[in-house]
N, CA, C and O atoms as CSV, one atom per row, in Angstrom:
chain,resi,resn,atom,element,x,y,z
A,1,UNK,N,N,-25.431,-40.795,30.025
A,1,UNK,CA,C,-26.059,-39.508,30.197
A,1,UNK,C,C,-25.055,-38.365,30.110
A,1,UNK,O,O,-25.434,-37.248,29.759
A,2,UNK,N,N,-23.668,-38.637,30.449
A,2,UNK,CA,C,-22.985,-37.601,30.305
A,2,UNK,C,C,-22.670,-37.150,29.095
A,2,UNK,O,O,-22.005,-36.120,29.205
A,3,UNK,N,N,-22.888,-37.525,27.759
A,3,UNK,CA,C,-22.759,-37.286,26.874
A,3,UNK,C,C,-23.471,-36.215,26.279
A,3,UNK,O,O,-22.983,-35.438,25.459
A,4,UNK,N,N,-25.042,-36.178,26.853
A,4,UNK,CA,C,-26.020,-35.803,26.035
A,4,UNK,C,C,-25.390,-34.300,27.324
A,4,UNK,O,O,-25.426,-33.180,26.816
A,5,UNK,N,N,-25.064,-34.349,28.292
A,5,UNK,CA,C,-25.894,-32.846,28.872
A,5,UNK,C,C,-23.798,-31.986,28.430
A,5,UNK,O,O,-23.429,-30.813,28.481
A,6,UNK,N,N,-23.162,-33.012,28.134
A,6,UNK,CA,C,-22.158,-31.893,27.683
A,6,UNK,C,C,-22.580,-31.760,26.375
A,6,UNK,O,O,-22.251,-30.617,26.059
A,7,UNK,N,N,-23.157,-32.325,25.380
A,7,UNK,CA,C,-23.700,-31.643,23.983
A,7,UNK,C,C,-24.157,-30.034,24.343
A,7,UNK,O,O,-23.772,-28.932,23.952
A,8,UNK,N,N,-25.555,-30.680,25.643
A,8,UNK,CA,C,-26.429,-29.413,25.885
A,8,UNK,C,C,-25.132,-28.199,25.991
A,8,UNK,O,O,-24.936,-27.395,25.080
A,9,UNK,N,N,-24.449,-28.231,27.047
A,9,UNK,CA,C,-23.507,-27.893,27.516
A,9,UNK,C,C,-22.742,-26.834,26.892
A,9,UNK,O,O,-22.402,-25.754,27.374
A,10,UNK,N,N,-22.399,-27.597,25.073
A,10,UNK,CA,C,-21.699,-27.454,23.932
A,10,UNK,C,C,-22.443,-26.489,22.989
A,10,UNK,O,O,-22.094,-25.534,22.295
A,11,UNK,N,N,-23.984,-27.318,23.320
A,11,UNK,CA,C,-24.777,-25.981,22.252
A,11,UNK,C,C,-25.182,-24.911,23.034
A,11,UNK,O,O,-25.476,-23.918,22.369
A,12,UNK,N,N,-25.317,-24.771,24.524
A,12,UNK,CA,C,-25.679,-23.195,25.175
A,12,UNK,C,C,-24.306,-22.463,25.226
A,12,UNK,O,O,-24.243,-21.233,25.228
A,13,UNK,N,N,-23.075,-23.365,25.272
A,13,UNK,CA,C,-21.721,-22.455,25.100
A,13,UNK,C,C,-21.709,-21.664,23.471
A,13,UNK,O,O,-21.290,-20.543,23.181
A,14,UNK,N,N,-22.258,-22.592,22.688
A,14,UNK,CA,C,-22.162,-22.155,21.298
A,14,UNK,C,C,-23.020,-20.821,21.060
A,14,UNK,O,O,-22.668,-19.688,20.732
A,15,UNK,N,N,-24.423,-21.439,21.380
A,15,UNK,CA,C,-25.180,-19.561,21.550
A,15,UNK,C,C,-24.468,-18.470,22.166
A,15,UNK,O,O,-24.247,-17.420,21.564
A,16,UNK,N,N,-23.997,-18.757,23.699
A,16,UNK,CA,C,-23.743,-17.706,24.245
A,16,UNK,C,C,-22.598,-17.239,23.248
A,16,UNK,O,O,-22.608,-16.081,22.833
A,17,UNK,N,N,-21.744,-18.013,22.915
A,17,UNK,CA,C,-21.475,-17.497,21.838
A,17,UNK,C,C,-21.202,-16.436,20.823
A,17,UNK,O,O,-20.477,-15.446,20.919
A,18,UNK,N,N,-22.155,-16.975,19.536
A,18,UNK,CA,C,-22.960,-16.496,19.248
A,18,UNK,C,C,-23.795,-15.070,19.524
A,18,UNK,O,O,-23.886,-14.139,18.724
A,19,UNK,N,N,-24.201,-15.119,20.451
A,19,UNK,CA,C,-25.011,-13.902,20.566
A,19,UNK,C,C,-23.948,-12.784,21.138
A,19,UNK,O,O,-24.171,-11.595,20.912
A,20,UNK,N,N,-22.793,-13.189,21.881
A,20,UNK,CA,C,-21.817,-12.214,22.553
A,20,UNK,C,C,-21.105,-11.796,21.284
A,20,UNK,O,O,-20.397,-10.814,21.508
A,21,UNK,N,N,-21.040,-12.303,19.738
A,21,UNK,CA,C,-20.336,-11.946,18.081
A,21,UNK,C,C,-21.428,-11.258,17.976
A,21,UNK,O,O,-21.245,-10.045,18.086
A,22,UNK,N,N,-22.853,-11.697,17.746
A,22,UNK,CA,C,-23.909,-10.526,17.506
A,22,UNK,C,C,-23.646,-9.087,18.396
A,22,UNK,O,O,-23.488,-7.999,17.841
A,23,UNK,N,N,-23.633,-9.218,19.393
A,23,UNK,CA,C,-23.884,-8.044,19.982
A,23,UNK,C,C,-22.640,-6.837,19.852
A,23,UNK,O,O,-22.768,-5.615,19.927
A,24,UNK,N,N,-20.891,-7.991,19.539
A,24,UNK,CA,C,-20.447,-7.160,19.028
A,24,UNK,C,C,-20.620,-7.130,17.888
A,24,UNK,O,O,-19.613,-7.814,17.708
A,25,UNK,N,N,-21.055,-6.931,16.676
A,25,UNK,CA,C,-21.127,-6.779,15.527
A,25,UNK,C,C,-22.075,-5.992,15.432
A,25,UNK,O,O,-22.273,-5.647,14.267
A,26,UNK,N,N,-22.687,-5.600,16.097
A,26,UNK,CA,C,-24.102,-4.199,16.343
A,26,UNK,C,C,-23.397,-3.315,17.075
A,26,UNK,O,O,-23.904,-2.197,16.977
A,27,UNK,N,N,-22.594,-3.333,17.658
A,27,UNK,CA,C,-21.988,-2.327,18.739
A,27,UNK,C,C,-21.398,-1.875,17.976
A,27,UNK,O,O,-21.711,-0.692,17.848
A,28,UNK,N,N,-20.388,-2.279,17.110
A,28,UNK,CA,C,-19.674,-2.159,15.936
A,28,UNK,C,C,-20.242,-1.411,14.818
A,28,UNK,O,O,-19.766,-0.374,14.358
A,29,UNK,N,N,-21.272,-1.999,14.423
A,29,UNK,CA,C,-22.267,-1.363,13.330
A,29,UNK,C,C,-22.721,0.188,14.241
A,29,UNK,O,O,-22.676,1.274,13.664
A,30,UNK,N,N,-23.021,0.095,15.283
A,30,UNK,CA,C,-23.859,0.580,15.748
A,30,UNK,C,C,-22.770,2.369,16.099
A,30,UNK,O,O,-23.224,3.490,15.866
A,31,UNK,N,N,-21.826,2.173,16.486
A,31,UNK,CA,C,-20.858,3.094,16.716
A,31,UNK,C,C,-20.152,3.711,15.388
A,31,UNK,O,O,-19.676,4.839,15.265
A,32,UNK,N,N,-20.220,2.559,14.329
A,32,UNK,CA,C,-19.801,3.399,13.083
A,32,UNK,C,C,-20.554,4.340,12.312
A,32,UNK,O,O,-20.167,5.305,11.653
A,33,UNK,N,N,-22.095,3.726,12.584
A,33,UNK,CA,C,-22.686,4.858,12.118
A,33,UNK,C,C,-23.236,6.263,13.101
A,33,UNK,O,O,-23.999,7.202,12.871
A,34,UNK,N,N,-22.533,5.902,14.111
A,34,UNK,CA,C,-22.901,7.452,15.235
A,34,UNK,C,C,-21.438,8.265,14.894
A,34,UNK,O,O,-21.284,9.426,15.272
A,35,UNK,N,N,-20.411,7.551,14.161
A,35,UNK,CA,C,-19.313,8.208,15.217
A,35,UNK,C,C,-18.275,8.684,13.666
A,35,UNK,O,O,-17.211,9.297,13.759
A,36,UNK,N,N,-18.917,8.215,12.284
A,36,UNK,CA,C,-18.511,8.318,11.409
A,36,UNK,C,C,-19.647,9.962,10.607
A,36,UNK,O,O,-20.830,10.300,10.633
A,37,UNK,N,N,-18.330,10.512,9.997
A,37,UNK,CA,C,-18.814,11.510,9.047
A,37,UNK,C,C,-19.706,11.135,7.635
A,37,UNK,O,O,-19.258,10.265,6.888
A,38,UNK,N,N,-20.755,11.703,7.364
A,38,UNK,CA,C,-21.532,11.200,6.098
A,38,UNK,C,C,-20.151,10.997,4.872
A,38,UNK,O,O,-20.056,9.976,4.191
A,39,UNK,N,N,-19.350,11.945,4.794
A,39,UNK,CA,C,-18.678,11.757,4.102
A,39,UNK,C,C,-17.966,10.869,3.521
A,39,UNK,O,O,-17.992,10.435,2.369
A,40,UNK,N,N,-17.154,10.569,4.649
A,40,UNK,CA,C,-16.192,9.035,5.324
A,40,UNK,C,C,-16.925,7.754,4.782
A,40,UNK,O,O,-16.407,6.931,4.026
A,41,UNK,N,N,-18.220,7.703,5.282
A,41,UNK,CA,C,-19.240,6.716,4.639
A,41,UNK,C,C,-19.563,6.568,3.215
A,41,UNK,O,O,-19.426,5.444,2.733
A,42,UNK,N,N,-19.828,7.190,2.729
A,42,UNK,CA,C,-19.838,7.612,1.554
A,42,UNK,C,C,-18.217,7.438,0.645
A,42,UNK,O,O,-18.430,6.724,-0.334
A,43,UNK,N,N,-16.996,7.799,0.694
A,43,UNK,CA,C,-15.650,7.322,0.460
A,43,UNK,C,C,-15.814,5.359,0.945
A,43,UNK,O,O,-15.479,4.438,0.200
A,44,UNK,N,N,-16.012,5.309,1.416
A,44,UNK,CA,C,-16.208,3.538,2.712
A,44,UNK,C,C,-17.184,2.642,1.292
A,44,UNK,O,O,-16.871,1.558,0.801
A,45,UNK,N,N,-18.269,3.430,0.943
A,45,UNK,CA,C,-19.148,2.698,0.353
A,45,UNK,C,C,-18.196,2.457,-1.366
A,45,UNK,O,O,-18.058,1.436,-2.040
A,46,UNK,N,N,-17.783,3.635,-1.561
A,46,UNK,CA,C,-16.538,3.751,-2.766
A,46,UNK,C,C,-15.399,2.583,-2.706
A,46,UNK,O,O,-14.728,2.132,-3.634
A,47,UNK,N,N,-15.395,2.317,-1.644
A,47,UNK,CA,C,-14.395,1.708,-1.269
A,47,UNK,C,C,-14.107,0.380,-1.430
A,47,UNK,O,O,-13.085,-0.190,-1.813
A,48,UNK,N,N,-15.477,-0.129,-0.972
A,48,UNK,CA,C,-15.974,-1.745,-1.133
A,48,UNK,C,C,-16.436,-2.193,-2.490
A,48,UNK,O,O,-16.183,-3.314,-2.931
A,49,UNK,N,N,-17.350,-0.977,-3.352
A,49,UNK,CA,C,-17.427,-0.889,-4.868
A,49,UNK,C,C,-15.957,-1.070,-5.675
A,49,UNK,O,O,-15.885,-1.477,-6.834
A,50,UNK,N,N,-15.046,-0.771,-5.024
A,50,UNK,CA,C,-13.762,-1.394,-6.132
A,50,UNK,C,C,-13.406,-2.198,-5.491
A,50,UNK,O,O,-12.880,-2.954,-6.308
A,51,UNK,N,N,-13.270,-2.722,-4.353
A,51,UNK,CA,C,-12.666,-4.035,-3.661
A,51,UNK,C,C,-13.623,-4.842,-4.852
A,51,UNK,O,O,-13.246,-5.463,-5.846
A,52,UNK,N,N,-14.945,-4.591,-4.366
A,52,UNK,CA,C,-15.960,-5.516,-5.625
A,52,UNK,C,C,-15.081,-5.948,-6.823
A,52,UNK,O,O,-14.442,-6.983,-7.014
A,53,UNK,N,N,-15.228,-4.968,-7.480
A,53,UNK,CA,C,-14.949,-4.900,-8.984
A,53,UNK,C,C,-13.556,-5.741,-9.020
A,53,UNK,O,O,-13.362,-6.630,-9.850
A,54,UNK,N,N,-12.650,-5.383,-8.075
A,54,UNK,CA,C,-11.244,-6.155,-8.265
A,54,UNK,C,C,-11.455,-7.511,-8.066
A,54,UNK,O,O,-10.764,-8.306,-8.703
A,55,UNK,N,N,-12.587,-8.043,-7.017
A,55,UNK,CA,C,-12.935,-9.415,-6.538
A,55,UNK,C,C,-13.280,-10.046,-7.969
A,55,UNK,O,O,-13.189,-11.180,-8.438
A,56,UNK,N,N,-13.645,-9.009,-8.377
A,56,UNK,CA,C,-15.011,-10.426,-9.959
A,56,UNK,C,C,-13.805,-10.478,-10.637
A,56,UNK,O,O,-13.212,-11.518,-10.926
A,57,UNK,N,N,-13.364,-9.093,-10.944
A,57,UNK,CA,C,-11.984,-9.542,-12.110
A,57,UNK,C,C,-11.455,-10.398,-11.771
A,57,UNK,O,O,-11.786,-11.236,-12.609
A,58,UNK,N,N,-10.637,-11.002,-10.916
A,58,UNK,CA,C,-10.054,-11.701,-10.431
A,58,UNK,C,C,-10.699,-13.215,-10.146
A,58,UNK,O,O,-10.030,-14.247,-10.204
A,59,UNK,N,N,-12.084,-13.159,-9.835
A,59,UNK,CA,C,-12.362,-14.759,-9.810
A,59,UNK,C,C,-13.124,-15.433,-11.601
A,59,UNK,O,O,-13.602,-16.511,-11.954
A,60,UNK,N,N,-12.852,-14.025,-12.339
A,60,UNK,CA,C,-13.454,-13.805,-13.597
A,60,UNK,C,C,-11.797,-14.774,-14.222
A,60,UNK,O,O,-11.702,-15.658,-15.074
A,61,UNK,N,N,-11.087,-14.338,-13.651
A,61,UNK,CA,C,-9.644,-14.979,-14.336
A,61,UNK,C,C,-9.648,-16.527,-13.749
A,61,UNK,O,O,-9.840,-17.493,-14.488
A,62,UNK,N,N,-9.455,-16.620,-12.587
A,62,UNK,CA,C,-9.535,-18.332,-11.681
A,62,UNK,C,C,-10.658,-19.079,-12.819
A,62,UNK,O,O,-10.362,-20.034,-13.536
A,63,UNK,N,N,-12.199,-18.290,-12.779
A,63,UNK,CA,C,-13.063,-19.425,-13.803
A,63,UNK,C,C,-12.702,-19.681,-14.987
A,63,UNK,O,O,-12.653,-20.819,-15.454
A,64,UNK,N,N,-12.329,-18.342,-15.761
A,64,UNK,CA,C,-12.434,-18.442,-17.812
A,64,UNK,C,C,-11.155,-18.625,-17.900
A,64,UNK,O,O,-10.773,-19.669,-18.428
A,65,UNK,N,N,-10.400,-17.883,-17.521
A,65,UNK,CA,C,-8.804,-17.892,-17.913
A,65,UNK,C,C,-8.489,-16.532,-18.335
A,65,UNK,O,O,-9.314,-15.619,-18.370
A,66,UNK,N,N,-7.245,-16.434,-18.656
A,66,UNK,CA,C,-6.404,-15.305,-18.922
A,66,UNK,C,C,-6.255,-14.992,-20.458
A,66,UNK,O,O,-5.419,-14.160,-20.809
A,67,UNK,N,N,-6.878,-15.502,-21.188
A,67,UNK,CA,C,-6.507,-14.702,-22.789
A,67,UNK,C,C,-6.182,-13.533,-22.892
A,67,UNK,O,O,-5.218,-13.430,-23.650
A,68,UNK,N,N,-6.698,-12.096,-22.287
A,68,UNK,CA,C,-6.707,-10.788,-22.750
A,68,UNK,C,C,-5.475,-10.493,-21.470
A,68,UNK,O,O,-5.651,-9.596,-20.645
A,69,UNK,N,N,-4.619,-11.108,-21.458
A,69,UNK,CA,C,-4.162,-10.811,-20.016
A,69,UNK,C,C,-3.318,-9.390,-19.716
A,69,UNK,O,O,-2.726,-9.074,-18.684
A,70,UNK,N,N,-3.462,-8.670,-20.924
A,70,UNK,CA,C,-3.124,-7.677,-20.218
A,70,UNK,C,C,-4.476,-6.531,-19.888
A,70,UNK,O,O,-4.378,-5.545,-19.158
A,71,UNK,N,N,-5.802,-6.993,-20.683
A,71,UNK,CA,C,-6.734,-6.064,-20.155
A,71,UNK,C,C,-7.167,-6.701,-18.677
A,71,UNK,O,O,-7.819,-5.962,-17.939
A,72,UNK,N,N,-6.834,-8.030,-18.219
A,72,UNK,CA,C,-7.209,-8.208,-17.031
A,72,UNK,C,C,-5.871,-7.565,-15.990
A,72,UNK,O,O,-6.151,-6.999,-14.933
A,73,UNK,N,N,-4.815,-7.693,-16.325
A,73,UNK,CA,C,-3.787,-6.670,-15.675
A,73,UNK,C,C,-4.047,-5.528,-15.535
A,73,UNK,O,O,-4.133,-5.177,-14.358
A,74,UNK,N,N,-4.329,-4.261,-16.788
A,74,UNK,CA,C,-5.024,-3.340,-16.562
A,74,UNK,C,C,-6.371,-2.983,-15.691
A,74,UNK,O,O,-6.374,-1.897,-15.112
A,75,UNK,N,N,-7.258,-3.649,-15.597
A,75,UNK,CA,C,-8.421,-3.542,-15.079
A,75,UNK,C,C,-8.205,-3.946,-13.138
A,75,UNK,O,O,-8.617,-3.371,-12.131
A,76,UNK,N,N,-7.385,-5.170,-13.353
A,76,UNK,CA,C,-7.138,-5.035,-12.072
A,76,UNK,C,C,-6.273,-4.641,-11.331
A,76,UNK,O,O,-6.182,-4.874,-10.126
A,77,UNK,N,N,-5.281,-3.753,-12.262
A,77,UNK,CA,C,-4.163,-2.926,-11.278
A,77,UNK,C,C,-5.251,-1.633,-11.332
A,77,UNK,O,O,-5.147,-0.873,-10.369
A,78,UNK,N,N,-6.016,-1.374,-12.075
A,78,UNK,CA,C,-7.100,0.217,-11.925
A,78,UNK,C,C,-7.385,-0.175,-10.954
A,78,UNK,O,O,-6.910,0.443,-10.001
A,79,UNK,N,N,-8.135,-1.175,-10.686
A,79,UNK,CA,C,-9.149,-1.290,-8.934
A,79,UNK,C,C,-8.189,-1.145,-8.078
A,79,UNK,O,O,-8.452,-0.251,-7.275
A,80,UNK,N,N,-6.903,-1.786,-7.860
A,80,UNK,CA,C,-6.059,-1.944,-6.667
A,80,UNK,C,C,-5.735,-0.198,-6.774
A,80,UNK,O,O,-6.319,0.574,-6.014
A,81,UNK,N,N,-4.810,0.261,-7.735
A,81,UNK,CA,C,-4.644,1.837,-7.724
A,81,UNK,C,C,-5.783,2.787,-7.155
A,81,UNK,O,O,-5.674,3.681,-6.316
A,82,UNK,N,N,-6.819,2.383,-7.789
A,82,UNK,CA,C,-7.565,3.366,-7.395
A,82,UNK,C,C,-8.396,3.052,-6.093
A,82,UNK,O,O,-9.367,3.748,-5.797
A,83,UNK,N,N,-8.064,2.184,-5.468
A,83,UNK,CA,C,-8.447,1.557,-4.021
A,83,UNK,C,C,-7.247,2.562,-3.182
A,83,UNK,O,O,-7.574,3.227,-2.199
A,84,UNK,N,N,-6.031,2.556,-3.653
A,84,UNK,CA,C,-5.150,3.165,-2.893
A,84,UNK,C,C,-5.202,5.023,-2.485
A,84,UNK,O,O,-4.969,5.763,-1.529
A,85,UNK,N,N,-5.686,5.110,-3.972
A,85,UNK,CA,C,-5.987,6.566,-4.035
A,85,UNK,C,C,-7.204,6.859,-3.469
A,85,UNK,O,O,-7.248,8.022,-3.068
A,86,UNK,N,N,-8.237,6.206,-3.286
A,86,UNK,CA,C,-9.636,6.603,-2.190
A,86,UNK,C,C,-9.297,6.292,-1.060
A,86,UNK,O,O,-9.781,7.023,-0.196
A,87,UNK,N,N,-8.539,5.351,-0.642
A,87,UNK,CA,C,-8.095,5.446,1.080
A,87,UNK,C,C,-7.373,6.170,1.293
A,87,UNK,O,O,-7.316,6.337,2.512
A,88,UNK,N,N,-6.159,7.268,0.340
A,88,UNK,CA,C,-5.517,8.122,0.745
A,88,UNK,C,C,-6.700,9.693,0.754
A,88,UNK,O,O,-6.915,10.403,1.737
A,89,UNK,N,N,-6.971,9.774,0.107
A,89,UNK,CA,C,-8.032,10.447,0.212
A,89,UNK,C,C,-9.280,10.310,1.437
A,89,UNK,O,O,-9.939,11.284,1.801
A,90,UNK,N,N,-9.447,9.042,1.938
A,90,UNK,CA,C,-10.239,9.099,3.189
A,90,UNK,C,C,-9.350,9.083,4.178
A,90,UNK,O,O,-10.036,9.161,5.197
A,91,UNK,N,N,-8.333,9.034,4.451
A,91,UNK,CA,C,-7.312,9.382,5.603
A,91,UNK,C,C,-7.154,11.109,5.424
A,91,UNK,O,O,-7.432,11.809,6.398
A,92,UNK,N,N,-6.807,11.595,4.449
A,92,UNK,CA,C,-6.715,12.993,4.198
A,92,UNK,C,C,-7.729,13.953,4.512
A,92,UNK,O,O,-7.403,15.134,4.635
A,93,UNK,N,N,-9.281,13.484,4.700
A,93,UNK,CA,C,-10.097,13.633,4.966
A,93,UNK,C,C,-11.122,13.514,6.679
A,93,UNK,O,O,-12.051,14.075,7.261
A,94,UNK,N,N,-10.267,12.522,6.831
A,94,UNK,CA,C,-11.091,11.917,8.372
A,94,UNK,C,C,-10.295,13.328,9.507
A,94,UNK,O,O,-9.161,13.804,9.557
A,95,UNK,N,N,-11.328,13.543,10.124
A,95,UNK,CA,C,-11.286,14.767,11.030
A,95,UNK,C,C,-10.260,14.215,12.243
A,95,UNK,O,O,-9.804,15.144,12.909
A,96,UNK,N,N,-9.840,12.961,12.628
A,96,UNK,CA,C,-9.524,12.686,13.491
A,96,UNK,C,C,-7.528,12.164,13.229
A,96,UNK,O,O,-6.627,11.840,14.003
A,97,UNK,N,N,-7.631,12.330,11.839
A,97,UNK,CA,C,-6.214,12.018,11.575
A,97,UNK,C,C,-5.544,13.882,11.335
A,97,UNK,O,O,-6.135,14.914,11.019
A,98,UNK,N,N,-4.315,13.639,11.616
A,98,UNK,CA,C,-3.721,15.249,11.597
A,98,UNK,C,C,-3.438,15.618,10.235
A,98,UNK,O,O,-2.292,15.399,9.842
A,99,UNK,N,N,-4.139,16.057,9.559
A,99,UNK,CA,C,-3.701,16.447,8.211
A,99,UNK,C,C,-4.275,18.171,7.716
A,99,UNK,O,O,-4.634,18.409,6.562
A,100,UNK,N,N,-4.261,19.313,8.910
A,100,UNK,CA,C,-4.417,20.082,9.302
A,100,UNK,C,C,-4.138,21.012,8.112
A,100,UNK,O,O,-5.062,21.471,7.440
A,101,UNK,N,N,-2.936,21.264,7.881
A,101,UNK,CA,C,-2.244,22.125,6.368
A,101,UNK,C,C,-2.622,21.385,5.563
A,101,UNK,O,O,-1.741,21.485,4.709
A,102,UNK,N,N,-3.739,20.272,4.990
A,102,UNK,CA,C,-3.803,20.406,4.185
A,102,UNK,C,C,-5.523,20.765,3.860
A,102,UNK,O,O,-6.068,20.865,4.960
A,103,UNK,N,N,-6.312,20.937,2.982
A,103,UNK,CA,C,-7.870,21.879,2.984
A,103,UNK,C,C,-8.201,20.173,2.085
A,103,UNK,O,O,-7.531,19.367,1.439
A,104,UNK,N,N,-9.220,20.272,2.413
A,104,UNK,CA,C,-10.583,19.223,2.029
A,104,UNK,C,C,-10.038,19.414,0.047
A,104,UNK,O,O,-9.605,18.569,-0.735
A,105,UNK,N,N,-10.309,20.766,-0.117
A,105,UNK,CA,C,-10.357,20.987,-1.544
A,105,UNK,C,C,-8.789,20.563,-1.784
A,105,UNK,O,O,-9.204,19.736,-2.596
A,106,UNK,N,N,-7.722,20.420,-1.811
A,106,UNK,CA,C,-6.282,20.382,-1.581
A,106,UNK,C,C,-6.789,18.903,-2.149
A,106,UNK,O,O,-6.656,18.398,-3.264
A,107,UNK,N,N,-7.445,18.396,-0.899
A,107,UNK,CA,C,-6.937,16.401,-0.694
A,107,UNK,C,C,-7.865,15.794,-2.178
A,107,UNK,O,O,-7.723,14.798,-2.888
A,108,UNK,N,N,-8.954,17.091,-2.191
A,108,UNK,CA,C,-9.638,16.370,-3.794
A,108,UNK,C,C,-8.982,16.288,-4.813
A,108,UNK,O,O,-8.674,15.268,-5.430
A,109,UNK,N,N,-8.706,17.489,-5.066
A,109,UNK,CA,C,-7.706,17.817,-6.156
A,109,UNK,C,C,-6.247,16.958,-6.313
A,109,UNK,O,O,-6.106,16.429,-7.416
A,110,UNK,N,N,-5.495,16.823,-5.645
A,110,UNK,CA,C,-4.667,15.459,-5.930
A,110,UNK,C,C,-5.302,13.981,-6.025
A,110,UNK,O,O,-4.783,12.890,-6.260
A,111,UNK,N,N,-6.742,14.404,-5.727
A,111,UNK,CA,C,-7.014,13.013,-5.545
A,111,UNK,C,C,-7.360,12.507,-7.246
A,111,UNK,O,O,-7.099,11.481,-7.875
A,112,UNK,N,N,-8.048,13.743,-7.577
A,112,UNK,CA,C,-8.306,13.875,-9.014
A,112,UNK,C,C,-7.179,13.977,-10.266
A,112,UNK,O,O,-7.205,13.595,-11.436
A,113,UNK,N,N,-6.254,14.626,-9.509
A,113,UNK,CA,C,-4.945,14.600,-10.314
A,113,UNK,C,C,-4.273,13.513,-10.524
A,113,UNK,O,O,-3.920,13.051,-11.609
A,114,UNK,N,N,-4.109,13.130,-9.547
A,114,UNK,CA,C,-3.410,11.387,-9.388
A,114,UNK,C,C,-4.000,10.563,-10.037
A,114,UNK,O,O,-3.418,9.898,-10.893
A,115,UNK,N,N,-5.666,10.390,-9.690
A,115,UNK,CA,C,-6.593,9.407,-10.679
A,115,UNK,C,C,-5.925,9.723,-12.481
A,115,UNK,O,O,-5.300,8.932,-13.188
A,116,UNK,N,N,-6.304,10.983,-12.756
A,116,UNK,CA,C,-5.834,10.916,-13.948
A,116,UNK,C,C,-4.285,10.776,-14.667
A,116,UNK,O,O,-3.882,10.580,-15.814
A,117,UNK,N,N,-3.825,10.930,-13.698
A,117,UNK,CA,C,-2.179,10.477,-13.728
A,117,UNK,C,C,-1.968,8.958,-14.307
A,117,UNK,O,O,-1.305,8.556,-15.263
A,118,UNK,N,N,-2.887,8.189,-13.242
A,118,UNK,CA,C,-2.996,6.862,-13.144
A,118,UNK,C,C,-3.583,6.384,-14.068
A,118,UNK,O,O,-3.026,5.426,-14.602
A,119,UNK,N,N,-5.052,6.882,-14.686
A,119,UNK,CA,C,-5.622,6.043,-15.150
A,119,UNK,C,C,-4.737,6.294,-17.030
A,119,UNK,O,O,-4.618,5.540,-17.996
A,120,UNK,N,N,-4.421,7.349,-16.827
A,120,UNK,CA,C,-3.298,7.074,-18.128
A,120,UNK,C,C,-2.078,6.367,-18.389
A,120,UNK,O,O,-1.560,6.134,-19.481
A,121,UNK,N,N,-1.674,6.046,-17.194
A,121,UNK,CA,C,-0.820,4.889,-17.154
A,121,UNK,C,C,-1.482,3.402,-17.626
A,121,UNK,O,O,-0.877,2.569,-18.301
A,122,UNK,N,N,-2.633,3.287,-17.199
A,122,UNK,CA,C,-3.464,2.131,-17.576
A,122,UNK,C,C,-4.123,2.151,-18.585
A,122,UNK,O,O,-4.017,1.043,-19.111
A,123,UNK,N,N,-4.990,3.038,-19.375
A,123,UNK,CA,C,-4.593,3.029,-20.454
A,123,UNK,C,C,-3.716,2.785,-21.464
A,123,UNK,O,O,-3.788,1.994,-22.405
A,124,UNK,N,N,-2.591,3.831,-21.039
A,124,UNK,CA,C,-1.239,3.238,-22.043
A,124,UNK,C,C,-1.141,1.300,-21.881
A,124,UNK,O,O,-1.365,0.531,-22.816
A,125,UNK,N,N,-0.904,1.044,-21.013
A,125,UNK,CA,C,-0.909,-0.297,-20.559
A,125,UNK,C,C,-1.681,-1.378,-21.316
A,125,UNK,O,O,-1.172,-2.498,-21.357
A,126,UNK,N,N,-2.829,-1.171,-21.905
A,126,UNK,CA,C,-3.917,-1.467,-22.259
A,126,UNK,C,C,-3.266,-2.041,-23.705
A,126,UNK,O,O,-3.135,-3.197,-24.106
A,127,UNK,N,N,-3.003,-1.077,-24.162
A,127,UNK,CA,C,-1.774,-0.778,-25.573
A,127,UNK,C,C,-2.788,-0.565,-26.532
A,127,UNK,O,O,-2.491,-0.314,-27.700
């Protein structure tokens, strides 16, 4: 008998669990969207759209292979670059980091400058 009631034991430890990861993972959810700027969210959603894009390239290479390997170099140093340049841009942006001297319009504009800085580097790259 002792077997069966430490299972029980094993599976009400496992819920409690369980439901104590749920509840943080709503508290979590639940505070990011009270405590975050539409903006921020919006950069966040940008954010995971190139993590994306870098993910497929990349398991696009592990399945088929590398023939074009420098348009898969190009394509996936663009996602990583331009992953770097939207999180500098959402740090430059978030109300709660000190970036005081510099103006919203300031942090776009390099952000835009840099992109095109960059994405002509990758281009060239491309050959």
């Amino acid at each position: 008998m002792a077997p069966k009631e430490s299972k029980a034991k094993a599976a009400a430890k496992s819920e409690s669990f369980m439901s104590q990861q749920g509840a943080l993972v709503a508290r979590l959810v639940d505070g990011y969207l009270t405590n975050t700027p539409q903006l921020l969210r919006i950069i966040d959603a940008y954010l995971a759209a190139v993590m994306l894009s870098g993910a497929i390239q990349f398991a696009y290479v592990v399945l088929v292979g590398t023939f074009p390997y420098n348009s898969f170099l190009s394509g996936f140093i663009a996602s990583v670059g331009t992953f770097v340049l939207a999180a500098n841009l959402r740090m430059q942006l978030n109300p709660s980091n000190d970036f005081h001297s510099l103006s919203p319009e300031a942090a776009y504009a390099e952000f835009a400058f840099c992109s095109l800085v960059f994405y002509g580097f990758v281009v060239n790259f491309l050959g």
